[in-house]
N, C-alpha and C positions, 0 to 999 in steps of 0.2 A: 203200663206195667212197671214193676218198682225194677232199677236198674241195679243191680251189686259189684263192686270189681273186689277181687281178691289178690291180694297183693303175695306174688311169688320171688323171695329172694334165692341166692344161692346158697345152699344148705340148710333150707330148712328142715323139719322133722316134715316128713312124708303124711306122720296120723292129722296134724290138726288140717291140714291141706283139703287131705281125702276125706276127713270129715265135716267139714264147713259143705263140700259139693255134694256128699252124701245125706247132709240134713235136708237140706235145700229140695234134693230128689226127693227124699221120703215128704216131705212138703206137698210139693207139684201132684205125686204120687195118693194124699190122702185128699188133697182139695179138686182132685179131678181135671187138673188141668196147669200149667205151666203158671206158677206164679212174682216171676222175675226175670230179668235176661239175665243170667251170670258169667262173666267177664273174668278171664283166667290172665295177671297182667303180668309181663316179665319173666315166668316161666317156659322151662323148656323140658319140665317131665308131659307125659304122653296121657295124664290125665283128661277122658273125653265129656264131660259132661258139662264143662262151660267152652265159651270161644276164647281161641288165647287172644290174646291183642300185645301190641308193644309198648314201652312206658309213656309214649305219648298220648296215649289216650286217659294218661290221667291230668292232661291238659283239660276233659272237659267232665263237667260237673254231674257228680254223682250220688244217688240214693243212698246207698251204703259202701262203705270200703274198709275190708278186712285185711289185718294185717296179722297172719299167724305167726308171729315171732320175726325175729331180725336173720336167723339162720345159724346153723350151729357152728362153721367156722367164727363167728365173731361170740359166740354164750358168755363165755368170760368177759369180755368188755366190750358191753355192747355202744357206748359213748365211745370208742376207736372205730366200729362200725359205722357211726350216724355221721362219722367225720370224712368218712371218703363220700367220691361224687355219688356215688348213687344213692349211699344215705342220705345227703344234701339236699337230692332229689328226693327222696320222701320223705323227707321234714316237710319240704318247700309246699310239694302236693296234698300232704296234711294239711298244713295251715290253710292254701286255698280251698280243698274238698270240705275244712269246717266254715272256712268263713259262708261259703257258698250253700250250706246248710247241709249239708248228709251227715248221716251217722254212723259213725266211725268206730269201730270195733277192733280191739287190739287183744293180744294175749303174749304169755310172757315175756320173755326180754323187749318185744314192741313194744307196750308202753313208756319204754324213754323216749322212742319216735314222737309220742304226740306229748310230752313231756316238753322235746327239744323244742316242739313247734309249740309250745307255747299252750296250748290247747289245754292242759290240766290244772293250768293256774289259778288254785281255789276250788277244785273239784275232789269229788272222791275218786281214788286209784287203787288200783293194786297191780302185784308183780310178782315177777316167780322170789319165793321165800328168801332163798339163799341170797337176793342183788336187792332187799331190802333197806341194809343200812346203809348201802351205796347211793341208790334213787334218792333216802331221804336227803341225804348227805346233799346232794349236788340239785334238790330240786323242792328245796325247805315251803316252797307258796303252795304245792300240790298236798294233798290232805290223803299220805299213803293209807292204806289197811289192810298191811302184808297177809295178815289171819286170813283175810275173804278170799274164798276163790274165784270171785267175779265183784265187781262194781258198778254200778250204774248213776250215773248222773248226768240227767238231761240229754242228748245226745252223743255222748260219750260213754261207750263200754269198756272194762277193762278185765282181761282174765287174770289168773295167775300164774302158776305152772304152766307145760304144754296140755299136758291133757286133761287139764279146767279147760280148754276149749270148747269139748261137748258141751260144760255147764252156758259157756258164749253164748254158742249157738242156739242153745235155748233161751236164753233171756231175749237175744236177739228176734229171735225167731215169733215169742210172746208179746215183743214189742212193736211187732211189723205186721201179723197175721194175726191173732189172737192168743190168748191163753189157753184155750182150749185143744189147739191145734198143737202148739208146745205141749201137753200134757200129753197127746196122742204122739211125738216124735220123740218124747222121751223113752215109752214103752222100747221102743228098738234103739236107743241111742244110751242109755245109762243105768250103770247095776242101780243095788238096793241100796248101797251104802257109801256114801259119800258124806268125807271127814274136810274137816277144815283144813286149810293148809297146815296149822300149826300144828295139826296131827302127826306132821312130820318135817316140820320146818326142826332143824337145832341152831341154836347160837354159835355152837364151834363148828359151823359150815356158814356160816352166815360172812358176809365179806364186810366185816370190822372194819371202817376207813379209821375212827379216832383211836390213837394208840392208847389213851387214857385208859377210854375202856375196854380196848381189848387186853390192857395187863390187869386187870379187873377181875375178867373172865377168867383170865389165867390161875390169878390168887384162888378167886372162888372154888374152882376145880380142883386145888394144890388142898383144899381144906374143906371138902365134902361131908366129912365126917364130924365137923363141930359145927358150932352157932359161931358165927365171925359177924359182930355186929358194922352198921354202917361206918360206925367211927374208927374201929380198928381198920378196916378197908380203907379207910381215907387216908391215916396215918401210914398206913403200909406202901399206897401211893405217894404218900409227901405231898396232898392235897386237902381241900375239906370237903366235908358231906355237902356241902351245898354245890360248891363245884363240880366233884363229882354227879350229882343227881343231874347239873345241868346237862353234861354229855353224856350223859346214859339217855337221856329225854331226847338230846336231838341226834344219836346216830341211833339209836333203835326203839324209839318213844316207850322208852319202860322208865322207872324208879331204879334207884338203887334197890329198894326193898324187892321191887320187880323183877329184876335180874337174874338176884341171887335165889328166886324161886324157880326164873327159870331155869336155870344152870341146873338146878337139882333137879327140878321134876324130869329135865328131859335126861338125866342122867338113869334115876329111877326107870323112869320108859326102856330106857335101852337094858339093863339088867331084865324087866318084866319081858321083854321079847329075847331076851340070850340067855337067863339063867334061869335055873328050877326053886333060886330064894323065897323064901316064905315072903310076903310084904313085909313082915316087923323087922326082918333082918334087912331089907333095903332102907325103908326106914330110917334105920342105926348109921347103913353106910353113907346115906345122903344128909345126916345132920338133924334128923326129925325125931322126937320122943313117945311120936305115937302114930300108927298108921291112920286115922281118920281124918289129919289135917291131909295127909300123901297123898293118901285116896283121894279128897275134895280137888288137891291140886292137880294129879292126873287127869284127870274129868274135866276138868277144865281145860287143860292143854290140849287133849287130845280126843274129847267128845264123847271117850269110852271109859270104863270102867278099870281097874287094875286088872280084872278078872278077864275081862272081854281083851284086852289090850295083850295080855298074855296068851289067848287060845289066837286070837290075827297072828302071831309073832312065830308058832309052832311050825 
């Protein structure tokens, strides 16, 4: 029987917890019979449906090992968390639990976990939106894609946010038992409508490491309402276009030209969910001569329409 340990730090979020042991049951629950031991490790809520164990038992090798986030006293820096002993310890147990062959399932702030251990070097990843240009920042060999809310490469899962968890648990779940049975756990585990992260990722939450570009952002924002082409930007930095595009590429893999769309469409988004504006006059305020290119861009940011984007926001 396939072995799983869930990895419990101090302050995590309570949902991805309860939901990793809730898939699992509704699992056991449709295939008529138990189909994993589930392993509850380093925790000490009162959760009953796996066995607790204590952190040595991630001394021995195991099928799968989830780690639902690093915990909310550390959300802000989760690379100060991976620094004390007990992060140490599960870096360490990462690296051994991949070399050893299991599949490792992480979800937001975790992901620098198997970052630190090495384990995402060359792989696809993802992470909660906001600690995006941070991860790229400090872990240039892993091949982020903050958009996805989950990744999967080879034995390695990765969520984004906390509650891309349930999306986890279903790829995990598809990867372990079938697809069929993930489509029958989704019915009880996920509404109708799931957006991509960048539905509501913004740049001016985003945690900017290069000052470059975040006085960049700055500018952009300070002049919404015109076209401020790459060169003027550059010049107003006291840099060039080309340097400039480099670190816009490596702290948040966009262009210049990237950027500055996105600054404006999530600007846009935010008026479309707070004001009664017509689109032509958001438009005007974000820099744009016609609503059809606005349109095309919101759609794309955010998987919805201006129309659809404004009735969610009501």
């Amino acid at each position: 029987m396939l072995s799983i340990a869930i990895i419990d730090l101090e302050g995590q979020f309570n949902a991805p917890v309860a939901v990793t042991l809730d898939a699992l049951q509704i699992v056991a629950s449709l295939a008529g019979r138990p189909m994993a031991d589930v392993a509850y490790i380093g925790g000490q809520r009162g959760f009953a449906k796996a066995t607790r164990m204590p952190w040595s038992a991630l001394v021995e090798p195991w099928d799968v090992v989830i780690v639902p986030g690093l915990g909310l006293s550390h959300a802000l820096d989760p690379v100060t968390a991976l620094s004390t002993t007990k992060g140490q310890t599960l870096v360490h147990a990462l690296q051994a639990q991949h070399d050893s062959g299991a599949l490792l399932a992480t979800s937001c702030t975790a992901s620098f976990a198997l970052a630190e251990a090495g384990v995402l070097d060359g792989r696809l990843a993802t992470t909660s939106w906001w600690l995006a240009a941070e991860f790229r920042h400090r872990y240039p060999r892993v091949q982020l894609r903050e958009g996805a809310l989950t990744t999967e490469d080879g034995k390695v899962l990765c969520a984004g946010g906390t509650l891309a968890h349930v999306d986890l648990m279903l790829v995990l779940i598809a990867k372990q038992f079938g697809a069929e049975l993930a489509t029958q756990v989704a019915r009880y585990l996920v509404s109708p409508w799931r957006a991509p992260q960048s539905a509501v990722a913004e740049i001016g939450q985003t945690r900017v490491t290069d000052p470059l570009v975040a006085r960049a952002i700055t500018h952009i924002k300070a002049n919404l309402d015109r076209a401020v082409s790459v060169e003027e930007l550059a010049d107003t930095l006291a840099t060039s276009p080309r340097t400039l595009h480099r670190h816009a590429q490596a702290s948040l893999g966009l262009s210049v030209v990237g950027l500055m769309r996105r600054v404006r469409g999530e600007e846009a988004m935010r008026m479309l969910r707070e004001t009664d504006l017509p689109l032509s006059r958001i438009a005007e305020q974000v820099g744009y001569t016609d609503t059809s290119t606005l349109r095309t861009l919101v759609l794309k940011l955010s998987g919805q329409t201006p129309a659809a984007l404004r009735r969610r926001g009501k």
